[in-house]
C-alpha atoms as an extended CHARMM CRD file, in Angstrom:
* protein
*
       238  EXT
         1         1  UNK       CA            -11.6410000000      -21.8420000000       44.4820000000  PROA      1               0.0000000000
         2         2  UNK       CA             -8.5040000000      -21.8430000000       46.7140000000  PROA      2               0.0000000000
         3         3  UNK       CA             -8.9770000000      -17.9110000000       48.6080000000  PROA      3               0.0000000000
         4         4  UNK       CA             -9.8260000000      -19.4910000000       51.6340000000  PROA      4               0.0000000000
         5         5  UNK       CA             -6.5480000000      -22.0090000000       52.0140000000  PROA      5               0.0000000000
         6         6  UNK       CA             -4.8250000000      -19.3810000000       53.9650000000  PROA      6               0.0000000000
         7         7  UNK       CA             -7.4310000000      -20.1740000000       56.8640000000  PROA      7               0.0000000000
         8         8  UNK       CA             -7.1040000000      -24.2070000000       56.2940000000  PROA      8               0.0000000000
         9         9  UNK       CA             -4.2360000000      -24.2550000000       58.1350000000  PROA      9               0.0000000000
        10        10  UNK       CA             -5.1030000000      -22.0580000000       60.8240000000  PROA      10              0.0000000000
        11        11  UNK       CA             -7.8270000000      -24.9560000000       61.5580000000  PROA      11              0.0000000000
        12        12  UNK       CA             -4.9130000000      -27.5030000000       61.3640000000  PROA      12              0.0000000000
        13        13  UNK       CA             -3.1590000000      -25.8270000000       64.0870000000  PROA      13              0.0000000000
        14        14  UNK       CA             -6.0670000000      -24.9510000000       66.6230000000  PROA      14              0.0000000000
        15        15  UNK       CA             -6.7030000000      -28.9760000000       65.8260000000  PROA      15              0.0000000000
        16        16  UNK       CA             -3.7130000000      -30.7510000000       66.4820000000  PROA      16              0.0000000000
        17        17  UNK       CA             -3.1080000000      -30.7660000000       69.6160000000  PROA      17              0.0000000000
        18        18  UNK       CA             -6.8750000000      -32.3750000000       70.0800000000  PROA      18              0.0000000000
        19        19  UNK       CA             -7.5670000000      -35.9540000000       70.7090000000  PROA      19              0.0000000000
        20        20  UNK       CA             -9.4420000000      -36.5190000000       67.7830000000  PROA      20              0.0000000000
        21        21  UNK       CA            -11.0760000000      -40.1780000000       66.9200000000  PROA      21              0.0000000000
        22        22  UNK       CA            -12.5160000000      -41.4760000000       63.3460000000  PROA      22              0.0000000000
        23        23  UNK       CA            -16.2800000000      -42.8980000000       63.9370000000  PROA      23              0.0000000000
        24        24  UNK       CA            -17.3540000000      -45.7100000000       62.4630000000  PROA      24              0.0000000000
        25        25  UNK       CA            -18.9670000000      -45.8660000000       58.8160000000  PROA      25              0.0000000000
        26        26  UNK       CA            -22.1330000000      -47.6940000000       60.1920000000  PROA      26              0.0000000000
        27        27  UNK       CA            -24.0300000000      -49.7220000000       57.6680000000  PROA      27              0.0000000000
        28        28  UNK       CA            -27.0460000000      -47.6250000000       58.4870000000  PROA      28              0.0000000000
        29        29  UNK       CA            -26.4320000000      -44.1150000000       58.9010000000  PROA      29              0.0000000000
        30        30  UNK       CA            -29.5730000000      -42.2050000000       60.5060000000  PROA      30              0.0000000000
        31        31  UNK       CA            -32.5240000000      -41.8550000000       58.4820000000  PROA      31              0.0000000000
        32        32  UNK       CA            -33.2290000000      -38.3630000000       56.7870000000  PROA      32              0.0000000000
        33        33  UNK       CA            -36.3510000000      -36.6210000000       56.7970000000  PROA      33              0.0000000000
        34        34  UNK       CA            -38.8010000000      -34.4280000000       53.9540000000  PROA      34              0.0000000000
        35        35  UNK       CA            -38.8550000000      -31.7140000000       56.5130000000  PROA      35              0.0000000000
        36        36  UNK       CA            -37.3340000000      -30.6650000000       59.7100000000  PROA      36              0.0000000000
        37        37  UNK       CA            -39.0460000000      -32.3650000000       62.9830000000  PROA      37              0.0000000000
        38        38  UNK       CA            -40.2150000000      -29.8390000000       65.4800000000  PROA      38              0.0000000000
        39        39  UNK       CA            -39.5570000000      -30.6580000000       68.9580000000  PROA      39              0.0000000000
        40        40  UNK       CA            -40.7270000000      -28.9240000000       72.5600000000  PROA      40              0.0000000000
        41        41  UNK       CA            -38.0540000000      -29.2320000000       75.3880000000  PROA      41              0.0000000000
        42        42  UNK       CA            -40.3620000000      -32.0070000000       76.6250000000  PROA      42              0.0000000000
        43        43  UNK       CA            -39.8870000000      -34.6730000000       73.6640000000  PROA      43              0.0000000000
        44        44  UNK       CA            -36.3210000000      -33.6310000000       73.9010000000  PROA      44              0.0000000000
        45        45  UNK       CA            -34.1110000000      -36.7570000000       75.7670000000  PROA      45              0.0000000000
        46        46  UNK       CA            -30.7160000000      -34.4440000000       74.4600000000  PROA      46              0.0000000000
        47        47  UNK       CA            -29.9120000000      -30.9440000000       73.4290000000  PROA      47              0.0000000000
        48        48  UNK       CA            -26.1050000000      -30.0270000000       71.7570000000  PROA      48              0.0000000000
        49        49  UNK       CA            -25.5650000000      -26.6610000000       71.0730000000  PROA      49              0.0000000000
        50        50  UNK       CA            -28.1310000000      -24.0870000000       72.0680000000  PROA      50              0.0000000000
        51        51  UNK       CA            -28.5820000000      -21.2560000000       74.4300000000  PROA      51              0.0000000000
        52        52  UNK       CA            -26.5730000000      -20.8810000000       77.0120000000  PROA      52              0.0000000000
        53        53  UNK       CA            -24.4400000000      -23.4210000000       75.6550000000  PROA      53              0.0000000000
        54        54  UNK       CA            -21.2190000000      -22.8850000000       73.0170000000  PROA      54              0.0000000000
        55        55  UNK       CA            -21.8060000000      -23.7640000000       69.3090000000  PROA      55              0.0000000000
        56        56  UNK       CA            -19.9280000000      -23.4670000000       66.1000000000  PROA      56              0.0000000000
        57        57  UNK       CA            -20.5600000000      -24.2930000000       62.4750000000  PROA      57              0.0000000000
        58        58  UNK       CA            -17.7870000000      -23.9940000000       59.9420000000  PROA      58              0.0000000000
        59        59  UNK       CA            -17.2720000000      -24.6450000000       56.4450000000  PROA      59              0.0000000000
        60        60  UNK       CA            -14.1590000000      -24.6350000000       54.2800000000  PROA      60              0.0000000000
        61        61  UNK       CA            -13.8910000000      -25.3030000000       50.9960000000  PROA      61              0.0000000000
        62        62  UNK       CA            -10.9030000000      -25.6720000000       48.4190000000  PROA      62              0.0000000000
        63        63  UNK       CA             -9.9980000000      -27.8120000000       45.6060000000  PROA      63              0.0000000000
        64        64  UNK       CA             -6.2590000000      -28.0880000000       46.9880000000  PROA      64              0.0000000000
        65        65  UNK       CA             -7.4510000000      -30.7100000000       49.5200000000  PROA      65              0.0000000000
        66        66  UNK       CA             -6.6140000000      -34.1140000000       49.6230000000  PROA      66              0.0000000000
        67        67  UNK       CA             -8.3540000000      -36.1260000000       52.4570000000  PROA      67              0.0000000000
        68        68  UNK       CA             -7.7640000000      -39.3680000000       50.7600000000  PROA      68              0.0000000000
        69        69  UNK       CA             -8.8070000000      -42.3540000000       53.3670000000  PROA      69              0.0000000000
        70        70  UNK       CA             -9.0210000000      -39.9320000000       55.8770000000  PROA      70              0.0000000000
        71        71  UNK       CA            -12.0510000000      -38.5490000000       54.5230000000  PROA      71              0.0000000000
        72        72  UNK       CA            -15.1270000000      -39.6350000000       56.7030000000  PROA      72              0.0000000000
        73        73  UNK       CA            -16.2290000000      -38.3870000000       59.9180000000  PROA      73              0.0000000000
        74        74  UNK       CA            -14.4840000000      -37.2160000000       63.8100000000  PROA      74              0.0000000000
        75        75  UNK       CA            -14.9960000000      -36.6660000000       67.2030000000  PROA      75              0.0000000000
        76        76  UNK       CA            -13.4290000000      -34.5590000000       69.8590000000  PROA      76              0.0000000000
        77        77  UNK       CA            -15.3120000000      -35.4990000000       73.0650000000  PROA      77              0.0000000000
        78        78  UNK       CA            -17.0170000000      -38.1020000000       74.1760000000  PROA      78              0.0000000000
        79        79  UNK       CA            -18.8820000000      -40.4450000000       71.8340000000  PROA      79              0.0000000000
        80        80  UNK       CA            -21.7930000000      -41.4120000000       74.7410000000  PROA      80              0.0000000000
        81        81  UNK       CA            -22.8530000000      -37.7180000000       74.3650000000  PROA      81              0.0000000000
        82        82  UNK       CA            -23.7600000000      -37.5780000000       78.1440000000  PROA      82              0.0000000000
        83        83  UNK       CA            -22.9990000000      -38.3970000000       81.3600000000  PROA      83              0.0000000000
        84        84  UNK       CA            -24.9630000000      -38.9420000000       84.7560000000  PROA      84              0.0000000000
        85        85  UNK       CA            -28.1300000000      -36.1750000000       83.8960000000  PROA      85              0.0000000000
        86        86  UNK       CA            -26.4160000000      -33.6310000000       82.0140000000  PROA      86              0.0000000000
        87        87  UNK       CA            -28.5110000000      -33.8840000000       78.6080000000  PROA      87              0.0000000000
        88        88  UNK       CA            -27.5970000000      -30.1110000000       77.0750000000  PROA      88              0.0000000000
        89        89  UNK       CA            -23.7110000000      -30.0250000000       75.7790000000  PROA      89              0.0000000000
        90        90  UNK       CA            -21.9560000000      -27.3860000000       73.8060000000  PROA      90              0.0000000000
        91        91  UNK       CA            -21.5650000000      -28.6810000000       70.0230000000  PROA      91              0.0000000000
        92        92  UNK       CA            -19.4870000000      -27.7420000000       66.9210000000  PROA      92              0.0000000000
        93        93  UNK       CA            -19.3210000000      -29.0630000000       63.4980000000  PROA      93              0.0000000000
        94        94  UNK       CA            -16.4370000000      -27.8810000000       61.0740000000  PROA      94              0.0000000000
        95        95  UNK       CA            -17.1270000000      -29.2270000000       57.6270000000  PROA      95              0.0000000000
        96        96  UNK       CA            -13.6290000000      -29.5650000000       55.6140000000  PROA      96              0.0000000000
        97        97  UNK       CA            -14.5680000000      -30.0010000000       51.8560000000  PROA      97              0.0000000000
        98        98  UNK       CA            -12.5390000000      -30.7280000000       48.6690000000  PROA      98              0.0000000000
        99        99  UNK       CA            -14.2060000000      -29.5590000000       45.6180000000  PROA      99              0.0000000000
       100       100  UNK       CA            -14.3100000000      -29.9530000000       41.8930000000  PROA      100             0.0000000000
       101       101  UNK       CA            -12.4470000000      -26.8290000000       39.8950000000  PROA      101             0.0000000000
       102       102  UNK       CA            -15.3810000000      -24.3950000000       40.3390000000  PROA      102             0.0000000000
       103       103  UNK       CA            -14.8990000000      -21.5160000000       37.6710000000  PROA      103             0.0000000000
       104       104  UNK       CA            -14.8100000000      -18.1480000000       39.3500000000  PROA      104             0.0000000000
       105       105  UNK       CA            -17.1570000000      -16.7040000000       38.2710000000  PROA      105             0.0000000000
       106       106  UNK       CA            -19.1960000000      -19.4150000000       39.9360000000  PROA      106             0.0000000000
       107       107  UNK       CA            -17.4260000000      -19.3650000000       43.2800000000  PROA      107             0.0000000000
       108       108  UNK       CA            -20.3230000000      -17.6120000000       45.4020000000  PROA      108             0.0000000000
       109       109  UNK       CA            -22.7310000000      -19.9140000000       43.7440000000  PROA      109             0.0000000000
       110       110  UNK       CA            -21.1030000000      -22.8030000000       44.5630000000  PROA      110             0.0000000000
       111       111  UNK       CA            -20.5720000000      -21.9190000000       48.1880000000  PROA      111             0.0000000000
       112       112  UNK       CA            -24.4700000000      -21.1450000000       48.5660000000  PROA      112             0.0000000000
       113       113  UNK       CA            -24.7580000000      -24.5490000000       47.3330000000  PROA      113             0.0000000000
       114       114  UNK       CA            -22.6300000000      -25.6320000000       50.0470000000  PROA      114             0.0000000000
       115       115  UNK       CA            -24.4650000000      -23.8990000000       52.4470000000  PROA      115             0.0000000000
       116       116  UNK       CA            -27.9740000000      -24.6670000000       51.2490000000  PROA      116             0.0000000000
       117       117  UNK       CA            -26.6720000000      -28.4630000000       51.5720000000  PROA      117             0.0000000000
       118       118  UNK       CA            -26.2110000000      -28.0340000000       55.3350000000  PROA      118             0.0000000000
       119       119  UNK       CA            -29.1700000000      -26.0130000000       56.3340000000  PROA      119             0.0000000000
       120       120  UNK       CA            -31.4870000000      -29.0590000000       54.3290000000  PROA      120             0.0000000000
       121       121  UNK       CA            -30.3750000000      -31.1810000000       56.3240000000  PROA      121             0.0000000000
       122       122  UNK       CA            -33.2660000000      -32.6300000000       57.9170000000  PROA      122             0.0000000000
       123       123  UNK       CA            -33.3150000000      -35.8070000000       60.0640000000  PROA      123             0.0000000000
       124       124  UNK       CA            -35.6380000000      -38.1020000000       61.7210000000  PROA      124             0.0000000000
       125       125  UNK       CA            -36.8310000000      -37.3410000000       65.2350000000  PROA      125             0.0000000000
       126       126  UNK       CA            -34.0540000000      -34.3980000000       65.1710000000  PROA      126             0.0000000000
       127       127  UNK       CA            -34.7290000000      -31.1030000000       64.8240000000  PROA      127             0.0000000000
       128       128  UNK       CA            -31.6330000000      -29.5310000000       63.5560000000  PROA      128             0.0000000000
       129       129  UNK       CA            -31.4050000000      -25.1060000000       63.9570000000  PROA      129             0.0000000000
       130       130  UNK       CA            -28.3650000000      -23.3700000000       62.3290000000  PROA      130             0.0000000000
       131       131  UNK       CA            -27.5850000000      -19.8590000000       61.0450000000  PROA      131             0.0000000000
       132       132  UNK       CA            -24.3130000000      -19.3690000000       58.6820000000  PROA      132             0.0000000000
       133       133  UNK       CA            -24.5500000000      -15.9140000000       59.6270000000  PROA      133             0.0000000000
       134       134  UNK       CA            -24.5680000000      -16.6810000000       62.7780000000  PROA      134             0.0000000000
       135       135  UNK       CA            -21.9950000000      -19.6980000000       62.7270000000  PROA      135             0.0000000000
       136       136  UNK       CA            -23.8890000000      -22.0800000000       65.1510000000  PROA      136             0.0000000000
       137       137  UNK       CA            -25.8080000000      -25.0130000000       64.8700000000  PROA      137             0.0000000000
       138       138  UNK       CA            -28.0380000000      -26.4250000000       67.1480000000  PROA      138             0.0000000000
       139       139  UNK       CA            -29.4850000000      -30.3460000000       67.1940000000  PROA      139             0.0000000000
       140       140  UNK       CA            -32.4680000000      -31.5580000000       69.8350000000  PROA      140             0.0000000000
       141       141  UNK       CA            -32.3430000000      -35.1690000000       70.2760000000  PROA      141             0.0000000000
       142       142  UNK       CA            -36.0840000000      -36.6250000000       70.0460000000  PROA      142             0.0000000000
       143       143  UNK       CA            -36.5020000000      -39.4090000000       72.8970000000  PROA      143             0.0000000000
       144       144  UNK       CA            -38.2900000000      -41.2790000000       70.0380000000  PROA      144             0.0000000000
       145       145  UNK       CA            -34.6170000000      -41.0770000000       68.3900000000  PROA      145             0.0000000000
       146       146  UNK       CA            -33.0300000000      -42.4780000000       71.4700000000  PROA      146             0.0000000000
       147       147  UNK       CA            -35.2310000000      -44.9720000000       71.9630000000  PROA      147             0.0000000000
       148       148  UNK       CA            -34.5310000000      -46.3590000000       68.0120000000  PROA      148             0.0000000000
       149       149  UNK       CA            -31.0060000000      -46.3280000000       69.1830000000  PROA      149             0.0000000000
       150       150  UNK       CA            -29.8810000000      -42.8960000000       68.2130000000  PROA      150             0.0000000000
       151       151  UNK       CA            -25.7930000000      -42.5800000000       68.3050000000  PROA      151             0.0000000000
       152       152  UNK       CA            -23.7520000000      -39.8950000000       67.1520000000  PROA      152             0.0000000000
       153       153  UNK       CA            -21.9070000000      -42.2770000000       64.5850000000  PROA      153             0.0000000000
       154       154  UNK       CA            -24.9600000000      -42.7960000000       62.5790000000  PROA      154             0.0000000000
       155       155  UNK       CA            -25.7330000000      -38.8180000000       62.5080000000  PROA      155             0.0000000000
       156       156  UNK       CA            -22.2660000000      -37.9000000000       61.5640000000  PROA      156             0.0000000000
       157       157  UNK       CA            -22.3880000000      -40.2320000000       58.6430000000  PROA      157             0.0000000000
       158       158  UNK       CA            -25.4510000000      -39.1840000000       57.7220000000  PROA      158             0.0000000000
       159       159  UNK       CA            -24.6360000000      -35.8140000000       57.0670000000  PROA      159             0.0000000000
       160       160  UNK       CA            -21.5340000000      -36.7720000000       55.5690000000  PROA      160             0.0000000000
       161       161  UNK       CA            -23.5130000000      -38.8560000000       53.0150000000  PROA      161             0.0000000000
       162       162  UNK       CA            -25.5960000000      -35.8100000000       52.3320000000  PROA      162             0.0000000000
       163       163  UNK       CA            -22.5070000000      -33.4640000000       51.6000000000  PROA      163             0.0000000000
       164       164  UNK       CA            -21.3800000000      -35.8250000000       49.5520000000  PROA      164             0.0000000000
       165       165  UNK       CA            -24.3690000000      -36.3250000000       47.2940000000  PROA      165             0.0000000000
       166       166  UNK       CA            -23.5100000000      -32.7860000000       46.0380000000  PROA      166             0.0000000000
       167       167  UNK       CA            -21.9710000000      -32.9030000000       42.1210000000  PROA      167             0.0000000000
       168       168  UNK       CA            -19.2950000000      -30.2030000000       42.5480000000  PROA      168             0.0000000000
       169       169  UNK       CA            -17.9540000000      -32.1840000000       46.1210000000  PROA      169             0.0000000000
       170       170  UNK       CA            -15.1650000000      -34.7690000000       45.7100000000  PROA      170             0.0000000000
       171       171  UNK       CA            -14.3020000000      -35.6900000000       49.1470000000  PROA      171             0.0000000000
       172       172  UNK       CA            -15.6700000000      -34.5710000000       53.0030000000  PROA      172             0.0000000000
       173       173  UNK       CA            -14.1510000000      -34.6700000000       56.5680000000  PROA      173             0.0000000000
       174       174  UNK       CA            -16.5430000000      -33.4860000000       59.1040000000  PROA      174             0.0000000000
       175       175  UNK       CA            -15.5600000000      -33.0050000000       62.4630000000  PROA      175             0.0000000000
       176       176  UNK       CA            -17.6750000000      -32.7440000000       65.5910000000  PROA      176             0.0000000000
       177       177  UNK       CA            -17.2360000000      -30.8660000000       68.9060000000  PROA      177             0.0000000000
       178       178  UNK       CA            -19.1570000000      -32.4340000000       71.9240000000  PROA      178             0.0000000000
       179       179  UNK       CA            -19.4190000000      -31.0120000000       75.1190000000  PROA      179             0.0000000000
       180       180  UNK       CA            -16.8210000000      -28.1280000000       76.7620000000  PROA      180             0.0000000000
       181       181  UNK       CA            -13.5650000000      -27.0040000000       74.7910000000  PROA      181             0.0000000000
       182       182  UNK       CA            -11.5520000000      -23.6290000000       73.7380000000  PROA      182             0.0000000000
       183       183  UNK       CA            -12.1560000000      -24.8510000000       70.1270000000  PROA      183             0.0000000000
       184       184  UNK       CA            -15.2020000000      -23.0540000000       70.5110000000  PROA      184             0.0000000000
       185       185  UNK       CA            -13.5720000000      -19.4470000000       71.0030000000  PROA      185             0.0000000000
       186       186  UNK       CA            -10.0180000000      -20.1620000000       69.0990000000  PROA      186             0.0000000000
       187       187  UNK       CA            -11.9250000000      -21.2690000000       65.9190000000  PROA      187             0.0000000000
       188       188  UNK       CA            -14.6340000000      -18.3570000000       66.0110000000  PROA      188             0.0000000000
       189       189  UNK       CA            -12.1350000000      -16.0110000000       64.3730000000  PROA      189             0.0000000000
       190       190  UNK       CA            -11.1790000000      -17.7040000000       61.2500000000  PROA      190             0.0000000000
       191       191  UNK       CA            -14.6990000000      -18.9350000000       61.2060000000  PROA      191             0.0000000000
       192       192  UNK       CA            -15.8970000000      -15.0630000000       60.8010000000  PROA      192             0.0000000000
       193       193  UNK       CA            -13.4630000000      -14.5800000000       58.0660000000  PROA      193             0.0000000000
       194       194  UNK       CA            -14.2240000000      -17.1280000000       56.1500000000  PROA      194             0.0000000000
       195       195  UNK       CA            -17.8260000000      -15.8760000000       56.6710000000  PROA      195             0.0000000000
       196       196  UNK       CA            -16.6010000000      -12.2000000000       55.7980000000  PROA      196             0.0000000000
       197       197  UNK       CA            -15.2840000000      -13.4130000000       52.7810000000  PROA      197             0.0000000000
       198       198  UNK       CA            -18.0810000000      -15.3400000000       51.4410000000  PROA      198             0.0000000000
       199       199  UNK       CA            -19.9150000000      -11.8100000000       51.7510000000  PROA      199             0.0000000000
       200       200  UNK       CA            -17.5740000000      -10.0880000000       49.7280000000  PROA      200             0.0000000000
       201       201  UNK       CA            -17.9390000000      -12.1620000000       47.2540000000  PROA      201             0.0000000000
       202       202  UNK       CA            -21.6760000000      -11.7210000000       46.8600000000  PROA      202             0.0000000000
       203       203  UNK       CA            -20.9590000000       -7.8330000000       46.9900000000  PROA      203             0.0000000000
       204       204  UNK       CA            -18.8430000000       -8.3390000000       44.4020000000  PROA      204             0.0000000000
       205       205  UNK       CA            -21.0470000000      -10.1290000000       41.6650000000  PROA      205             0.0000000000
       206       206  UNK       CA            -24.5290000000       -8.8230000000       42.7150000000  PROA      206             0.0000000000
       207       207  UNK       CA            -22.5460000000       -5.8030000000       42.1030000000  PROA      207             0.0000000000
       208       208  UNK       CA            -23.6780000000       -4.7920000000       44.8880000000  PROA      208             0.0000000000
       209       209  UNK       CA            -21.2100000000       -2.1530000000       46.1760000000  PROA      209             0.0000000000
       210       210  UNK       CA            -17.9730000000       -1.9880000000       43.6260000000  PROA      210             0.0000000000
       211       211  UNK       CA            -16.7740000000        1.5060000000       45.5080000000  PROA      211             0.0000000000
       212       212  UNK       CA            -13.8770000000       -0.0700000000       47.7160000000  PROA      212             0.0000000000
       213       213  UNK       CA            -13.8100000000        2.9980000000       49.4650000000  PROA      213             0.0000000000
       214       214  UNK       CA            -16.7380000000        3.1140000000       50.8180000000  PROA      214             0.0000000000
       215       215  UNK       CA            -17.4590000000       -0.7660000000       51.2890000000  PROA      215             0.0000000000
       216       216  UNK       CA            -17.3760000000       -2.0610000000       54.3110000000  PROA      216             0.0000000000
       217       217  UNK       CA            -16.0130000000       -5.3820000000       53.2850000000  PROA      217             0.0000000000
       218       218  UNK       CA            -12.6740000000       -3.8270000000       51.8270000000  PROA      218             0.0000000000
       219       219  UNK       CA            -10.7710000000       -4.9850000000       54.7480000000  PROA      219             0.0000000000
       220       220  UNK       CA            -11.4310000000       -8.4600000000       54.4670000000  PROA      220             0.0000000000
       221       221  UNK       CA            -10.6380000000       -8.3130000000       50.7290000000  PROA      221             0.0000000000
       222       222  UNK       CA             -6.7620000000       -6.6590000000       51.4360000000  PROA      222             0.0000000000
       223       223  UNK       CA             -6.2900000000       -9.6900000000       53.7440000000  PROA      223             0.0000000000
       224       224  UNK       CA             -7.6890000000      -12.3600000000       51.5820000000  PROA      224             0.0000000000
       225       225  UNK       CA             -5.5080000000      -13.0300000000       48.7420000000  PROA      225             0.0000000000
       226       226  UNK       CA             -7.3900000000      -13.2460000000       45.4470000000  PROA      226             0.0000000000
       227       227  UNK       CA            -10.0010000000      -11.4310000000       46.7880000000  PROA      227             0.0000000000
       228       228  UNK       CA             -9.2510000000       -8.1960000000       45.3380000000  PROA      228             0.0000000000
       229       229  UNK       CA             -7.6740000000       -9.2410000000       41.7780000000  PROA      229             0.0000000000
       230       230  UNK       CA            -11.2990000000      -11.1220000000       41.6240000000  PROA      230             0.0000000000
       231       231  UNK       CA            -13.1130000000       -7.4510000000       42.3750000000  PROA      231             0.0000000000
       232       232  UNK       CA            -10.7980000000       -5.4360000000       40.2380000000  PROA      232             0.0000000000
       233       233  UNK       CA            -12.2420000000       -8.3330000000       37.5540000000  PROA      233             0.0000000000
       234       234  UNK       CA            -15.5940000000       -7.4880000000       38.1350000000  PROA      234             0.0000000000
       235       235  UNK       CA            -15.2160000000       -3.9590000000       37.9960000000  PROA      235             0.0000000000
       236       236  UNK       CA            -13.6730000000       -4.7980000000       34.5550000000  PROA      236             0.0000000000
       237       237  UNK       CA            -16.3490000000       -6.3350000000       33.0650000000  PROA      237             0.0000000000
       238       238  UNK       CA            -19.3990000000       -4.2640000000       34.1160000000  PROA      238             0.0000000000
C-alpha cells in the first residue's frame, strides 16, 4: 500500500513553506447528517469552493506514515472564513492517511473505501459537492448553520472523526485551504497522478485492459513504482 509515497513528499515540499496552524479538537465537532442538505444560493450565508472559485480535494494514503500527535486537523488561511462581504472563497482539503497493511490484492478496494468515506460525508445545514474525478470539493454554508455557531474547527473535526471511524485507517491529518493561494495550481499535478494511478489500478483487476500497449494508463504505471510489477502479477494469474 506504499505506490503512492513517491508523491507524499512532493506534498511536503509544496507545504512547507505555508503558515500552517493545528485547530482545536472541540468537544463538539459539527453534527452529521442521514443525507446531504440541499441548499439554494439564498439559504446560503457562505460558499468555499465552487464556480468561479479554486478548489482541490486530495487523498493520500500509505501505511509508511507516522503522524503521531500531529495527527488531527490544519489550516492555511484564515480561520474567520470571511472578511467584510466576501462570503464565496476558494477551498482545498488534502486528506493525509496512514493505513493498516492492506493486502494487494485489496489495494483498489480499499482506496474506494477511502473515497466512498469522503463523498458520505454529509453534514447538518451543509451541503457538501465533490467529484474525485474531478478533484474538487465544494461546501455551502446554511445561514441556519451560522446562526448555531458554525466554525470551521468543528467541521474539520468532524470529518476527521468520520475518516477515522473507517477499520483499515490508523491515523488522519487533514488539511484545509481557505481563501486565495498557489497551493491550488502547484498541488493539482500530483493530485492527478495520484488520481491516474488509482485508475490503473482498477484497469488492472477488473481486468479491464491488460494490453500495455494499447492502454492508455501505461504511462502512469512506468512512473509509478510498483505499479507495473503489480500488472505483470495480474497478468500472471488470469
Amino acid at each position: 500500500m506504499d505506490i503512492f509515497d513517491q508523491y507524499a513528499e512532493t506534498i511536503e515540499q509544496q507545504l512547507k513553506c505555508e503558515t500552517i496552524q493545528r485547530l482545536l479538537n472541540e468537544k463538539s465537532s459539527w453534527p452529521v447528517a442521514e443525507k446531504n442538505p440541499f441548499l439554494m444560493e439564498r439559504d446560503t450565508a457562505l460558499e468555499l469552493g465552487g464556480y468561479p472559485k479554486e478548489s482541490l480535494n486530495l487523498t493520500l494514503s500509505s501505511t509508511n506514515f507516522d503522524f503521531g500527535n500531529q495527527s488531527g486537523v490544519y489550516l492555511i488561511g484564515d480561520p474567520e472564513l470571511r472578511k467584510g462581504k466576501n462570503n464565496h472563497l476558494s477551498f482545498g482539503k488534502i486528506v493525509l492517511i496512514k493505513n493498516k497493511d492492506v493486502e494487494k490484492d485489496d489495494i483498489y478496494n480499499y482506496l474506494k473505501s477511502v473515497e466512498f468515506a469522503d463523498i458520505r460525508q454529509h453534514f447538518s445545514d451543509i451541503m457538501v459537492r465533490m467529484s474525485s474525478q474531478k478533484l474538487f470539493t465544494n461546501l455551502r454554508i446554511g445561514k441556519k448553520a451560522m446562526k448555531k455557531g458554525f466554525t470551521i474547527e468543528k467541521l474539520g473535526w468532524a470529518m476527521y472523526r468520520c475518516f477515522l471511524a473507517q477499520p483499515q485507517i490508523e491515523q488522519v491529518k487533514i488539511i484545509m485551504i481557505v481563501g486565495d493561494s498557489p497551493l491550488y495550481k502547484k498541488l493539482l499535478p500530483v493530485a492527478e497522478k495520484i488520481k491516474d494511478a488509482t485508475s490503473a489500478l482498477n484497469t488492472m483487476f477488473d481486468g479491464m485492459d491488460l494490453d500495455c500497449q494499447s492502454c492508455k494508463l501505461s504511462e502512469i504505471c512506468d512512473e509509478v513504482e510498483g505499479l507495473k510489477k503489480m500488472h505483470q502479477q495480474a497478468r500472471t494469474a488470469e
